[in-house]
Rosetta silent file (secondary structure, phi, psi, omega in degrees, C-alpha in Angstrom):
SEQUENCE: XXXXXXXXXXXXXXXXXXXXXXXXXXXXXXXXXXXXXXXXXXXXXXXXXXXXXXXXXXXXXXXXXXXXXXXXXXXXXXXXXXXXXXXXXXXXXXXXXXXXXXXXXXXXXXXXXXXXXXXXXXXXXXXXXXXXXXXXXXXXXXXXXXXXXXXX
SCORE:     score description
SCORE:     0.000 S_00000001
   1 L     0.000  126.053  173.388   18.427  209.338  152.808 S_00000001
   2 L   -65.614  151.183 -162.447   15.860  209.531  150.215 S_00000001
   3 L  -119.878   81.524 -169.936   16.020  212.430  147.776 S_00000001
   4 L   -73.080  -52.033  173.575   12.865  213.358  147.378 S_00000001
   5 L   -42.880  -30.264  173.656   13.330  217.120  146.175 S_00000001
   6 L   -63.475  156.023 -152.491   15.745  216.520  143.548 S_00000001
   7 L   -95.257  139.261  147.796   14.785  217.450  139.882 S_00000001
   8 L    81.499   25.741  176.236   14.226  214.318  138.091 S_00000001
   9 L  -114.382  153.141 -173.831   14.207  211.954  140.937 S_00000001
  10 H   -74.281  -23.436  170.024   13.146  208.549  140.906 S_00000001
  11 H   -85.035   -5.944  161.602   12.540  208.077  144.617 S_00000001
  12 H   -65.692  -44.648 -167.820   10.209  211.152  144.571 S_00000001
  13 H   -61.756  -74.822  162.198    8.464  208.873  141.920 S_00000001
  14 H   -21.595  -56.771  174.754    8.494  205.203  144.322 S_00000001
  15 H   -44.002  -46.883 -169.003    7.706  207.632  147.083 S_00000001
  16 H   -72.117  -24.724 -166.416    4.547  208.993  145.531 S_00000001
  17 H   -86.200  -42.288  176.744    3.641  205.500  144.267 S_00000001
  18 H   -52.724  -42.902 -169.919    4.047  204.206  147.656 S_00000001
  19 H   -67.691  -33.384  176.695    1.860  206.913  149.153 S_00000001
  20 H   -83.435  -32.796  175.117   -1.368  205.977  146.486 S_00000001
  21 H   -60.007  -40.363 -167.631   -1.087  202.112  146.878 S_00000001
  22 H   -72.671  -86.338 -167.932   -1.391  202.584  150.891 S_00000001
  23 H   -28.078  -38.684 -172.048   -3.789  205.075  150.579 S_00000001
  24 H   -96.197  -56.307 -167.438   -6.171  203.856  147.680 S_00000001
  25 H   -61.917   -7.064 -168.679   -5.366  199.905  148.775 S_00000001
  26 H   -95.872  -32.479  172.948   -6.198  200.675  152.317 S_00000001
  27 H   -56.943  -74.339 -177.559   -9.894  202.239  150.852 S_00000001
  28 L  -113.352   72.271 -161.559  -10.548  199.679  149.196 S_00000001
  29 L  -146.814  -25.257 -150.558   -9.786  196.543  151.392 S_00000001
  30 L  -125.604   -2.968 -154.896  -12.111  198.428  153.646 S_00000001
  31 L  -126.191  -46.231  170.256  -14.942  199.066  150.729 S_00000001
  32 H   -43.315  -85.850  177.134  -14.364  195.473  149.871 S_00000001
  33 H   -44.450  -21.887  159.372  -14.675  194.150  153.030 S_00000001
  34 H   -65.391  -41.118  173.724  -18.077  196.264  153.664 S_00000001
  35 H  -101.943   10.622  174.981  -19.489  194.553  150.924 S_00000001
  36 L   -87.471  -15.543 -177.138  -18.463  191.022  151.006 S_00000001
  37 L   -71.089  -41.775  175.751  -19.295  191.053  154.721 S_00000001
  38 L  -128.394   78.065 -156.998  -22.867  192.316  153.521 S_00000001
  39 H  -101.639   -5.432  176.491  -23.208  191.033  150.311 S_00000001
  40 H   -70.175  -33.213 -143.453  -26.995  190.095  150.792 S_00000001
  41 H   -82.074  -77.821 -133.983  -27.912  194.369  151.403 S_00000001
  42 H   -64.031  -62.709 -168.393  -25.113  195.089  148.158 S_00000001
  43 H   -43.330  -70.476 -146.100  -27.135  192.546  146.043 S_00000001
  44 H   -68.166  -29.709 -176.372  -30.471  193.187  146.704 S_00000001
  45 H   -53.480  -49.005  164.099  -29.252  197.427  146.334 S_00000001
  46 H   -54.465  -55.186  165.824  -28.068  196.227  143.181 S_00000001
  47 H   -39.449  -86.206 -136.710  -31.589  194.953  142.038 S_00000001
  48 H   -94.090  -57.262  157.323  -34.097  196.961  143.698 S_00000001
  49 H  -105.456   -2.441  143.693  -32.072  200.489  143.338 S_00000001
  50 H  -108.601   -6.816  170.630  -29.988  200.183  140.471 S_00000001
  51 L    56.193   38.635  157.246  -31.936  197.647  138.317 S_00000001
  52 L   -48.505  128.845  177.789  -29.189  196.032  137.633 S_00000001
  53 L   -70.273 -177.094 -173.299  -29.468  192.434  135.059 S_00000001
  54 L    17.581   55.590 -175.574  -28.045  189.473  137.476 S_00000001
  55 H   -38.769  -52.432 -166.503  -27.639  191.771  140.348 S_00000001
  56 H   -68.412  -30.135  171.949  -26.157  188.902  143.121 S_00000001
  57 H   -46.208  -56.633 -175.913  -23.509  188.081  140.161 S_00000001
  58 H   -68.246  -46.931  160.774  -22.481  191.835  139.622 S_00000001
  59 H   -59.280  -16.224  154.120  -22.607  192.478  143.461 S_00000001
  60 H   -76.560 -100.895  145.792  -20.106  189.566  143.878 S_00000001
  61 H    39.313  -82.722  150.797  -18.345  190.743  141.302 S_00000001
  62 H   -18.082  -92.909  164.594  -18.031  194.146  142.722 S_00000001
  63 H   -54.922  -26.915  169.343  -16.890  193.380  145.792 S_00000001
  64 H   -87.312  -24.687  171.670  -14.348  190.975  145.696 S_00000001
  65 H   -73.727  -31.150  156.144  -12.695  193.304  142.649 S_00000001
  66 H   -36.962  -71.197  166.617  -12.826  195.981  145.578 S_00000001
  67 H   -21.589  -65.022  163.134  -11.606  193.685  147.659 S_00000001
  68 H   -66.209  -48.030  171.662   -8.778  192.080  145.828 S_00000001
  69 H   -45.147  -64.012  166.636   -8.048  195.279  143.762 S_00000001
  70 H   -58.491  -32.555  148.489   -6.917  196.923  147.111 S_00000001
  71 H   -49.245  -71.189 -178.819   -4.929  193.815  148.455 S_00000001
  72 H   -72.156  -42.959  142.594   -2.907  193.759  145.434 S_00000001
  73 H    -4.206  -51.513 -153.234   -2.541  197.814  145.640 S_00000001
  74 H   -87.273  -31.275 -157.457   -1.733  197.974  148.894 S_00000001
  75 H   -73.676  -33.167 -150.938    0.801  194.859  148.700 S_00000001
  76 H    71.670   28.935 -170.583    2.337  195.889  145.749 S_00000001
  77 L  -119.322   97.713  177.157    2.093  192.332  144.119 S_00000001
  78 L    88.329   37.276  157.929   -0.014  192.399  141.035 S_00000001
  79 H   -50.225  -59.811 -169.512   -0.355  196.069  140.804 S_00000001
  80 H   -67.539  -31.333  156.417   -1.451  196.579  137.378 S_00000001
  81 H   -42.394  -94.416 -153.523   -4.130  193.865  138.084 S_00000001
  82 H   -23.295  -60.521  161.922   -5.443  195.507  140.841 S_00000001
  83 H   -27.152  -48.617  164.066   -5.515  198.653  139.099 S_00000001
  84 H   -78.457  -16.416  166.575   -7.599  197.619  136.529 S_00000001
  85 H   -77.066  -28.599  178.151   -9.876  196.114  138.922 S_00000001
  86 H   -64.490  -68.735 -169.612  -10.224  199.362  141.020 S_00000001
  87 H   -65.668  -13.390  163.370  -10.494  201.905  137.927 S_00000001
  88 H   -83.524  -56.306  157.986  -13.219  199.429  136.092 S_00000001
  89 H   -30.528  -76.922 -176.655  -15.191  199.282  139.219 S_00000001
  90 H   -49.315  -37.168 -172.962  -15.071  202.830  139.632 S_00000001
  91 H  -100.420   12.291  130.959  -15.985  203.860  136.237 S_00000001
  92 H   -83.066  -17.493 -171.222  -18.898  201.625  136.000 S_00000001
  93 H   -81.020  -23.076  162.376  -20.245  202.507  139.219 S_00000001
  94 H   -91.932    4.754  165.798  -19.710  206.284  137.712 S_00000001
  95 H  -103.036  -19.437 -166.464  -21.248  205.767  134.504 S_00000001
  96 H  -117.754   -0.685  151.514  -24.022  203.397  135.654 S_00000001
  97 H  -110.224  -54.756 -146.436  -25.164  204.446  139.407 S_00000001
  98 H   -91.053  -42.832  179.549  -23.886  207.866  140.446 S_00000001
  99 H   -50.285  -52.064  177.471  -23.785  210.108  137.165 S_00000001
 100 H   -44.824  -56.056 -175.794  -27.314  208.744  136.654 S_00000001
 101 H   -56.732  -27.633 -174.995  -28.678  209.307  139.921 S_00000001
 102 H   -39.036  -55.593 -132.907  -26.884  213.497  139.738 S_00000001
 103 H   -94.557    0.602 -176.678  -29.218  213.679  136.611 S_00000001
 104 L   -75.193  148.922  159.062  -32.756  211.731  138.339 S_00000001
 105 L   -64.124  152.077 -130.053  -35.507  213.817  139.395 S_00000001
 106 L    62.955   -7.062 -142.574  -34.923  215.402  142.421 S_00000001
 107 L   -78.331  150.560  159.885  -31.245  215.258  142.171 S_00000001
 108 L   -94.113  127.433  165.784  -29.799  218.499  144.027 S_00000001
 109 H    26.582   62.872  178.901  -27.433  220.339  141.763 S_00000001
 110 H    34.042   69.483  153.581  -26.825  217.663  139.522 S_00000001
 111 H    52.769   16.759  162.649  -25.807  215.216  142.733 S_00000001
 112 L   -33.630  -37.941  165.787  -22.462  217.486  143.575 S_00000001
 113 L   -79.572    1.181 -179.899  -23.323  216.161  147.350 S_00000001
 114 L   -72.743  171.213  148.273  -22.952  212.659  145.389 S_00000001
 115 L  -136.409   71.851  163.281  -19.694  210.837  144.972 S_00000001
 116 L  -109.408    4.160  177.882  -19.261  210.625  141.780 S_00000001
 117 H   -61.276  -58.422 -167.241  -16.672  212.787  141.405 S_00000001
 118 H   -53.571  -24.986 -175.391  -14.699  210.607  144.031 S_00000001
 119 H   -98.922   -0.230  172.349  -14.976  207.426  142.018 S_00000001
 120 H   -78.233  -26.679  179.591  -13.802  209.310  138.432 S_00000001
 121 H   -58.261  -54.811  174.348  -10.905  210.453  141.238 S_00000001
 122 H   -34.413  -63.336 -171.602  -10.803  206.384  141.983 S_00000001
 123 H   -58.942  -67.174 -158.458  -11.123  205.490  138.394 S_00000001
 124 H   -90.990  -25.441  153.520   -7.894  207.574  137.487 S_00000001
 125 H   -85.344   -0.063 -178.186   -5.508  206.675  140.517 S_00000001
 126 H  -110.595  -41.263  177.801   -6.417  202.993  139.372 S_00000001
 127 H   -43.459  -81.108  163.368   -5.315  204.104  135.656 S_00000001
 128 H    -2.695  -63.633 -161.083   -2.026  205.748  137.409 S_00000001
 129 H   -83.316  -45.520  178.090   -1.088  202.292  138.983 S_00000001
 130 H   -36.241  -65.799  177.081   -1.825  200.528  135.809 S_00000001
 131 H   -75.979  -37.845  179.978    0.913  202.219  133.794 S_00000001
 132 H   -83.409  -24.794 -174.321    3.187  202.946  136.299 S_00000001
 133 L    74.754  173.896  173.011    3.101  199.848  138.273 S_00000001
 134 L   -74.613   27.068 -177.411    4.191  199.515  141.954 S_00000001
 135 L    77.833  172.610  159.053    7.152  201.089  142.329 S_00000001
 136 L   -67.577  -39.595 -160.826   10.561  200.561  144.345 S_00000001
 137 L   -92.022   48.932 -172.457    8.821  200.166  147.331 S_00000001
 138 L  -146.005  153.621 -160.392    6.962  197.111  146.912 S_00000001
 139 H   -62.719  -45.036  158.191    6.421  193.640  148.094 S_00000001
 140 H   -41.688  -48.369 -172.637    7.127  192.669  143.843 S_00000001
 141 H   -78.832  -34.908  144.738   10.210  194.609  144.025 S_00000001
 142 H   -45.503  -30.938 -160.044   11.129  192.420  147.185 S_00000001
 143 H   -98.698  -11.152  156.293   10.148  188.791  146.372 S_00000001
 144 L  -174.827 -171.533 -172.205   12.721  188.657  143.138 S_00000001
 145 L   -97.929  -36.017 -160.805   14.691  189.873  140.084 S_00000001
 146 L   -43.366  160.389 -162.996   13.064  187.193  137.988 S_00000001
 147 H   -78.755  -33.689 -149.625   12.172  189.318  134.394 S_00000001
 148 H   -80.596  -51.508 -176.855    8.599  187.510  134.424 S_00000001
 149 H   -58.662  -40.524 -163.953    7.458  188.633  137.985 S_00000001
 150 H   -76.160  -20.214  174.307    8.658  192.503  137.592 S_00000001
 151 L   -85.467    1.754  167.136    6.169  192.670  134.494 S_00000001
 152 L   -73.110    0.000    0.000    3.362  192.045  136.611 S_00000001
């Protein structure tokens, strides 16, 4: 039986890890998959309403690190990748789309109906995975023992 409740336990910790890779890898596999599926709209959005330089590069770019980022998340294989692919996404798309737009003219109460909160929230569960890695309860912690694999 897992012991979640106990002071100081590690399968409270695996548990918890397990619960943000499904949760965050299942987001974005599904934020991924919106834009590689419509990667013409996600381009030209880049251009035309962020004024982005190389927009179709950066909108590829984007999207398959959603995409991928959230595979290896969810999988638990290549977690600390992933992680860094999630929480870089997110914290350019919050320093360089959403904070800006709070602060554009017209903005309602500096863009609080926005989501930029949600991607510094993104940005900081992809740190979390970074350092911590995937857990017991991952597809890594299944496919071996090898020294070289578990530092991934």
């Amino acid at each position: 039986m897992l012991k979640l409740f106990e002071e100081e336990s590690y399968q409270a910790w695996d548990f918890i890890l397990l619960l943000l890779r499904i949760t965050i890898g299942a987001a974005f596999i599904a934020y991924g998959l919106k834009h590689v599926i419509g990667i013409e709209g996600f381009a030209t959005a880049f251009d035309q309403k962020f004024g982005f330089v190389m927009p179709t590069f950066l909108a590829y770019l984007s999207a398959w690190t959603e995409l991928l980022g959230g595979v290896f998340v969810l999988l638990g294989l290549f977690t600390r990748i992933g992680g860094f692919f999630i929480s870089f996404n997110m914290l350019v798309a919050a320093l360089f789309v959403r904070i800006p737009s709070a602060f554009a003219e017209g903005a309602t109460y500096l863009g609080l109906a926005g989501t930029w909160d949600k991607d510094l929230v993104y940005f900081a569960v992809g740190i979390v995975l970074m350092l911590a890695n995937a857990g017991a309860y991952s597809l890594k912690e299944k496919l071996s023992e090898d020294s070289f694999i578990r530092k991934l």
